[in-house]
RODO-2510 file (C-alpha; in nm, 4 decimals, decimal comma):
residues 299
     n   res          X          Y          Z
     1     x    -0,9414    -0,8523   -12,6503
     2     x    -1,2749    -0,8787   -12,8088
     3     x    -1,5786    -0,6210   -12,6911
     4     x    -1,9028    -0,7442   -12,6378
     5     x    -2,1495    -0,4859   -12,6979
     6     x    -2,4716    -0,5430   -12,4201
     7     x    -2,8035    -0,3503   -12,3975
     8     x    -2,9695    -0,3081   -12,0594
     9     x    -3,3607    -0,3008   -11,9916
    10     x    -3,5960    -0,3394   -11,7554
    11     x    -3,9857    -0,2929   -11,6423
    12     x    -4,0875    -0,2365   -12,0310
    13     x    -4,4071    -0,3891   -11,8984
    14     x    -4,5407    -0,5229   -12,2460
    15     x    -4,5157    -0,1967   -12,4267
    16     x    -4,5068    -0,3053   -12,7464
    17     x    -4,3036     0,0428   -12,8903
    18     x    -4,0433    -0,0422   -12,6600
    19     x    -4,0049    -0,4081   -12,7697
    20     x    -3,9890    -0,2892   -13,1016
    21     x    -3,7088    -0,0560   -13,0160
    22     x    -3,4857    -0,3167   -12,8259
    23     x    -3,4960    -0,5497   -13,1400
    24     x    -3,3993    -0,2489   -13,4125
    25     x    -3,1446    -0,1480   -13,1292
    26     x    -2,9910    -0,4827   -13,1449
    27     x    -3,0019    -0,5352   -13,4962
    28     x    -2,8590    -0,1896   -13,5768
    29     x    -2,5966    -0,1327   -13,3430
    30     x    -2,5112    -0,5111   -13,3595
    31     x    -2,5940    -0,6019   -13,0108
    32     x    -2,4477    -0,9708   -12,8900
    33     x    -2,6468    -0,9547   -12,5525
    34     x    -2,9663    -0,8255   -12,4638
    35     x    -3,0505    -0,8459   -12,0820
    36     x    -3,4147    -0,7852   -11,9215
    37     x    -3,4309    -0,7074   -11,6005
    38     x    -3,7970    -0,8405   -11,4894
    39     x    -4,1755    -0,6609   -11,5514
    40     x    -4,1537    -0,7860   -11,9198
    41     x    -4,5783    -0,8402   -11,9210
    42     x    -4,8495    -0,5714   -11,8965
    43     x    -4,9582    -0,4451   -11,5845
    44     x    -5,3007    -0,3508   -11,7351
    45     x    -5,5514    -0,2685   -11,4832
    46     x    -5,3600    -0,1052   -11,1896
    47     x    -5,2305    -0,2821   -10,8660
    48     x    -5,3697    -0,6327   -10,9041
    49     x    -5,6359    -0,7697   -10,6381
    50     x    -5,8938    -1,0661   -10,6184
    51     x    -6,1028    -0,7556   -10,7751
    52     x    -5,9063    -0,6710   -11,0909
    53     x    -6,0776    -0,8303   -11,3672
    54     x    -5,8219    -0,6848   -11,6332
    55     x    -5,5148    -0,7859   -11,5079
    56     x    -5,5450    -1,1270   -11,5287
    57     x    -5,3392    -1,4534   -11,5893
    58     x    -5,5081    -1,5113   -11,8595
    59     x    -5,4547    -1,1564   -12,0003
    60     x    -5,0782    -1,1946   -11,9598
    61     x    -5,0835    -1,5699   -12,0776
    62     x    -5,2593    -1,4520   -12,4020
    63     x    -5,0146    -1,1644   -12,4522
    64     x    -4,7178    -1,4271   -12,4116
    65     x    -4,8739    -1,6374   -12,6751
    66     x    -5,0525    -1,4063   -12,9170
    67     x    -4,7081    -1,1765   -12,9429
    68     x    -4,4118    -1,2075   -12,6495
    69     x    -4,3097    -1,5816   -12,8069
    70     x    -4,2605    -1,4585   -13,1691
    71     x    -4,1130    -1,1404   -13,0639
    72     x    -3,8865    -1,3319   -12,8883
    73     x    -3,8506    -1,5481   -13,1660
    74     x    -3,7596    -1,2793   -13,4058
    75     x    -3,4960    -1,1159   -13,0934
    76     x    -3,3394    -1,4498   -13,1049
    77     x    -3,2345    -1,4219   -13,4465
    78     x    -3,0592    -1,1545   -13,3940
    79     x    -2,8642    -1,1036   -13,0386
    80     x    -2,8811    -1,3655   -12,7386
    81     x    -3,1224    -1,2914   -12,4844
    82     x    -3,1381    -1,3665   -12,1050
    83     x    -3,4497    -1,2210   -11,8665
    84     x    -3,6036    -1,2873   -11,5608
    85     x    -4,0053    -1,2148   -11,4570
    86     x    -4,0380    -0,9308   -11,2506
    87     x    -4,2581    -0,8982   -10,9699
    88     x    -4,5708    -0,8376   -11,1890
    89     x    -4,5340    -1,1032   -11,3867
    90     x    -4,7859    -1,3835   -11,2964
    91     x    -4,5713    -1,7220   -11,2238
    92     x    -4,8396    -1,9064   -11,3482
    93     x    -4,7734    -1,8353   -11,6581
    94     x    -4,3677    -1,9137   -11,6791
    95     x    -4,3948    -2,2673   -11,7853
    96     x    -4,5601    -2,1093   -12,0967
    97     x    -4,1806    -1,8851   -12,1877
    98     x    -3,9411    -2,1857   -11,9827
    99     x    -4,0674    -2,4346   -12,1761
   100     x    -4,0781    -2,2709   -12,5358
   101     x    -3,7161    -2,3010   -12,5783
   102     x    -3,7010    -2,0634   -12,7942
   103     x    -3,2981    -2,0441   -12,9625
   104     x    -3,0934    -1,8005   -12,8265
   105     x    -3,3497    -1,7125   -12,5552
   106     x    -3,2843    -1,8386   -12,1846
   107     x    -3,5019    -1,7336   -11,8998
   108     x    -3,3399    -1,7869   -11,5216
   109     x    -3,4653    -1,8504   -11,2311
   110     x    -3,2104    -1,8542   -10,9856
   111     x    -3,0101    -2,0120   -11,2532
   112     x    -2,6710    -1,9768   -11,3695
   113     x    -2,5498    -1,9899   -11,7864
   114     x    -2,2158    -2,0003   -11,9164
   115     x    -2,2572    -1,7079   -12,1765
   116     x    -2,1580    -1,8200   -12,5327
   117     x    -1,7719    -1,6717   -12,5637
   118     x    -1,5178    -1,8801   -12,6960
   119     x    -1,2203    -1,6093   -12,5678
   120     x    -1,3594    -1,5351   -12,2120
   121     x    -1,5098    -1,7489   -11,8823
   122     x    -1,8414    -1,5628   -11,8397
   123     x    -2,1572    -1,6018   -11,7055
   124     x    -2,5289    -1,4863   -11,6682
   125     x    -2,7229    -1,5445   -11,3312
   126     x    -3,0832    -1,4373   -11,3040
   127     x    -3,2973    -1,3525   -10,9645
   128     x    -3,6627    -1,2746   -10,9969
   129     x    -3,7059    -1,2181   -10,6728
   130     x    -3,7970    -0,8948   -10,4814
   131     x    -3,8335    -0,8000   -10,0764
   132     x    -4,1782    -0,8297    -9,9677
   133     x    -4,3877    -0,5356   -10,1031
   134     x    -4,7078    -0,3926    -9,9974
   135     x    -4,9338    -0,5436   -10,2758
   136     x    -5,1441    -0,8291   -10,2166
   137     x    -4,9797    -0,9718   -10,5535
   138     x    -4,6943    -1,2448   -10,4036
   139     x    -4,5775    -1,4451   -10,7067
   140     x    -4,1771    -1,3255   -10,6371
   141     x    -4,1303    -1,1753   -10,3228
   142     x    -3,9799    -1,3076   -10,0109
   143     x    -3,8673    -1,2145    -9,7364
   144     x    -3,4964    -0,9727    -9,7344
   145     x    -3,2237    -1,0640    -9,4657
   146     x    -3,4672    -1,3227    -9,2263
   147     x    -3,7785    -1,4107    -9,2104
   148     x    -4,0116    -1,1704    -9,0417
   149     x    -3,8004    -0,8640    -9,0461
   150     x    -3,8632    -0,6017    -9,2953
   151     x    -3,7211    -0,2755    -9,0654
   152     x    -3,6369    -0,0181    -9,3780
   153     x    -4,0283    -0,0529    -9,5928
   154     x    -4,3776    -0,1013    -9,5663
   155     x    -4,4749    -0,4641    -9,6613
   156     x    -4,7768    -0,7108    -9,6489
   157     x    -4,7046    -1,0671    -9,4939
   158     x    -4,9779    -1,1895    -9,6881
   159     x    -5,1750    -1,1845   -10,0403
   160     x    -5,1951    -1,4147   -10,3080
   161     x    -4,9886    -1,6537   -10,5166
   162     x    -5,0783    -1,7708   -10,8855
   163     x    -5,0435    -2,1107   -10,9624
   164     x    -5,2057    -2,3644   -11,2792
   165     x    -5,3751    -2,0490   -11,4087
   166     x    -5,5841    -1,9642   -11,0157
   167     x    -5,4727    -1,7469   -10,7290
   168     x    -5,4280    -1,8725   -10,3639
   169     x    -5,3913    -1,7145   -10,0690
   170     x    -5,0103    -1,6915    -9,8542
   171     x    -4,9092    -1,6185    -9,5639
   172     x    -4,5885    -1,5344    -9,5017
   173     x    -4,5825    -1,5509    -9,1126
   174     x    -4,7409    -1,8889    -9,1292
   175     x    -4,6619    -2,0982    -9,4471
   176     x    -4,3549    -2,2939    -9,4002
   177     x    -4,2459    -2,2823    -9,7962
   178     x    -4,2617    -1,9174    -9,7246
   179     x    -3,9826    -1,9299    -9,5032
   180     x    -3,6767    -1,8871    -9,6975
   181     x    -3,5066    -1,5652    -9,7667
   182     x    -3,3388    -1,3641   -10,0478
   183     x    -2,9474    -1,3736    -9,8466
   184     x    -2,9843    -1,7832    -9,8387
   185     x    -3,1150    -1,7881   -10,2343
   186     x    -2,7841    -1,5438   -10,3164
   187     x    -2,5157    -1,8188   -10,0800
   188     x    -2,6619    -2,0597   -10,2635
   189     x    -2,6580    -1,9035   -10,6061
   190     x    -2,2991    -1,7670   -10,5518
   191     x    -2,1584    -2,1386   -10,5477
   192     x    -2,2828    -2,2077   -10,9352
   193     x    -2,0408    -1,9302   -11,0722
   194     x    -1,7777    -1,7563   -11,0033
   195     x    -1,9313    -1,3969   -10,9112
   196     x    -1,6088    -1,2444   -11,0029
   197     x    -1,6709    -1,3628   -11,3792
   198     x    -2,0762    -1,3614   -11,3100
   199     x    -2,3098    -1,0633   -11,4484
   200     x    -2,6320    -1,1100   -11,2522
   201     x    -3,0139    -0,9917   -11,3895
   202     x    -3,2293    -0,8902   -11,1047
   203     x    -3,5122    -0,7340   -11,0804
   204     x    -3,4839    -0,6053   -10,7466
   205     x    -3,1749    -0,3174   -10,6911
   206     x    -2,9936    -0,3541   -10,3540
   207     x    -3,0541    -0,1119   -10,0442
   208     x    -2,9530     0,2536    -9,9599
   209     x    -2,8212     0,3597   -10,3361
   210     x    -2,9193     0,5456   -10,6489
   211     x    -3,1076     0,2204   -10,7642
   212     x    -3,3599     0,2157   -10,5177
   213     x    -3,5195     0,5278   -10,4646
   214     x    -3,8807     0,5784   -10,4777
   215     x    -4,0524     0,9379   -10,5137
   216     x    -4,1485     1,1648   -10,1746
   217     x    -4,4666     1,1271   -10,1979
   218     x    -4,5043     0,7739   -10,2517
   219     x    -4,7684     0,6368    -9,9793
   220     x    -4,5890     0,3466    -9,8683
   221     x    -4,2967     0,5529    -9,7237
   222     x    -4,1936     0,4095    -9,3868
   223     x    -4,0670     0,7144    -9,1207
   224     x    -3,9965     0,9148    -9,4900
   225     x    -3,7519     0,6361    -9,5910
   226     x    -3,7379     0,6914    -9,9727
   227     x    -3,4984     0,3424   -10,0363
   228     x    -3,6600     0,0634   -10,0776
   229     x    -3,4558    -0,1846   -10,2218
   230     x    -3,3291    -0,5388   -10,0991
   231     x    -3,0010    -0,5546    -9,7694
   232     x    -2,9234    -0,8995    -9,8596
   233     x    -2,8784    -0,8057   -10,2742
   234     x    -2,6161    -0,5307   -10,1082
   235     x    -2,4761    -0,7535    -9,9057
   236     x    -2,3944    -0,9747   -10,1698
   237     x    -2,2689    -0,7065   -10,4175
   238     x    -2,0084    -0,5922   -10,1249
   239     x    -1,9213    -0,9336   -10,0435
   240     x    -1,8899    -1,1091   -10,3249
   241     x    -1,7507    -0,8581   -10,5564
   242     x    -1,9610    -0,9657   -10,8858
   243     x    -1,8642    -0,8893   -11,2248
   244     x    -2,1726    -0,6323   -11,3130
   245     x    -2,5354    -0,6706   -11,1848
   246     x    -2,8137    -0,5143   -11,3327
   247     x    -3,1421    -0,4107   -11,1630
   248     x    -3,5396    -0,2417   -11,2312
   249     x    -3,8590    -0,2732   -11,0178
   250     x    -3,7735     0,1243   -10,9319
   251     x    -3,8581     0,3159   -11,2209
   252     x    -3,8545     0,6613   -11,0868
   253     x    -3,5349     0,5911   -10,8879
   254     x    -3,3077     0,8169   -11,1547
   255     x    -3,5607     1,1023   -11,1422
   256     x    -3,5185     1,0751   -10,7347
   257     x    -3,1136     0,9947   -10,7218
   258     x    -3,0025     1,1370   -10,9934
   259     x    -2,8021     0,8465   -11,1522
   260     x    -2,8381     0,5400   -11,2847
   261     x    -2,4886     0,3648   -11,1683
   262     x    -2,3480     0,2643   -10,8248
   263     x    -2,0212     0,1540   -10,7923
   264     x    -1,8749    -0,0365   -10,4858
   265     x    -1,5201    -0,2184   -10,4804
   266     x    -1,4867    -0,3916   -10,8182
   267     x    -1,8250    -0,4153   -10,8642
   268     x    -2,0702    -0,2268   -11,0472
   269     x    -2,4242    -0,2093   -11,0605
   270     x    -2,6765    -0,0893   -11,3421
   271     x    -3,0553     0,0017   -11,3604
   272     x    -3,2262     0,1763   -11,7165
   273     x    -3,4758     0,3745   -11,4988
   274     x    -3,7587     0,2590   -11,7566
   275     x    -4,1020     0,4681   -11,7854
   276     x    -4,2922     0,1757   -11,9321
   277     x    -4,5942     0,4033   -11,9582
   278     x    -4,4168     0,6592   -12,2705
   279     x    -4,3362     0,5224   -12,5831
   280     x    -3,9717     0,6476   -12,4988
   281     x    -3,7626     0,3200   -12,4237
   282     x    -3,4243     0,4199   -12,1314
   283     x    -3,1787     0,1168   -12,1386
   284     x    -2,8364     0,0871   -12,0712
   285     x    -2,5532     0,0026   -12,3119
   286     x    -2,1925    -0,1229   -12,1895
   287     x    -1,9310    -0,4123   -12,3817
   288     x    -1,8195    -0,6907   -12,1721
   289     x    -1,5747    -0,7849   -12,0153
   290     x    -1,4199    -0,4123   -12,0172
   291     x    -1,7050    -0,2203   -11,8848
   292     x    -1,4982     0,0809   -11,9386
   293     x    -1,8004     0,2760   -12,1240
   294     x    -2,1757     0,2339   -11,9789
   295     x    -2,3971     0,5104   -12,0829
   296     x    -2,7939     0,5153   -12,0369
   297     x    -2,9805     0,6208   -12,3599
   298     x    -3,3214     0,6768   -12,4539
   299     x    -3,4928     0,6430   -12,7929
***
């Protein structure tokens, strides 16, 4: 049976040394799938805020247009490529990657894509979405299990959305679209594939494992509860039994856990542990459909 060799990243955050590394990776270890995990635009300018006048949607927009579509361009020429925005990635500007078509490059949003193997059934599902957070940035966060119930983090139930290149304010205990939950996106999203044959990019890793762990110190701790990640992507991994999923938004989680894998049933789950500030990239590699080796590497 044929191997599939697939690289891993996540939260590279518009470091351009890191891009660069993913596309020599690909080209010289002959990579046929690369996989981002979400945070794929700079983060300039700290926690963003009505206030931050460097972080902008216009400073992301003009990094997706000035370099992220060629590079992606040039990526595409060499490997397939599937990636989701991460929570600090400014929705306003997805229309501007969605709609560039670029060959070989396919972004998902809570989408589902048969992945291009003559020999094997496969597919790719991509979730953007995390569990409310405590940052007044709201673009991809909703709320966990049910609405109003967020019992294992600190969170804010209100901030701001982006939308046609402006923020707006949201409120999450008021607005009606802001209702619906990260369990009833994964029912739904479990019905377009098989999860059994189904590798799925999130950005968010799933509750109480070595994916989710933030450091001590972190001053959004609730009662000293260092995991932070989503119930209902858990749930969903233990009950559905997926192929592989893959995960980021946690970059210090390795440092904290002390591994990079979690294993339950048949399933296994992923996450590069990427330091988007150092011009060292982490990833993960692994060949489909064995997943027999998976190592994280860092160049």
């Amino acid at each position: 049976m044929k191997q599939y060799l697939c690289l891993s990243a996540a939260d590279v955050h518009g470091n351009k040394v890191q891009y660069d590394k993913i596309k020599r990776l690909a080209r010289e270890r002959g990579v046929n799938f690369v996989f981002l995990c979400g945070d794929i635009l700079p983060k300039d300018g700290g926690s963003w805020s009505p206030e931050n006048k460097v972080r902008t949607i216009k400073m992301q927009a003009d990094f997706i247009n000035d370099y992220f579509l060629g590079y992606l361009t040039e990526l595409g020429k060499i490997t397939n490529v599937y990636l989701i925005f991460g929570n600090d990635d400014f929705i306003s500007n997805y229309p501007l990657v969605k709609q560039a078509n670029i060959k070989n490059v396919h972004f998902l949003n809570n989408e589902v894509a048969k992945l291009p193997i003559s020999d094997q059934e496969l597919y790719v599902a991509g979730y953007p979405y995390v569990g409310l957070t405590p940052f007044q940035h709201k673009d991809w966060e909703k709320w966990d299990t049910r609405p109003g119930v967020m019992t294992h983090k600190v969170f804010r139930d209100h901030g701001y959305s982006s939308k046609d290149g402006k923020h707006y304010a949201v409120d999450y205990t008021t607005d009606i679209d802001r209702q619906s939950t990260i369990r009833d996106d994964l029912a739904n999203l479990a019905k377009l594939s098989d999860p059994k044959k189904t590798i799925y990019v999130f950005h968010e890793a799933p509750f109480d494992t070595p994916l989710d762990m933030v450091a001590p110190d972190n001053k959004y701790l609730k009662d000293g509860q260092q995991h932070v990640g989503s119930i209902a992507i858990r749930e969903f991994i233990e009950n559905e039994s997926p192929l592989l999923t893959m995960h980021g938004h946690i970059h210090e989680t390795l440092h904290e856990s002390g591994d990079y894998k979690w294993s339950t049933g048949s399933s296994v789950s992923i996450t590069a542990s990427n330091d988007f500030s150092s011009g060292e990239l982490s990833f993960v590699l692994f060949a489909l459909p064995a997943l027999d080796k998976i190592e994280r590497l860092q160049v």
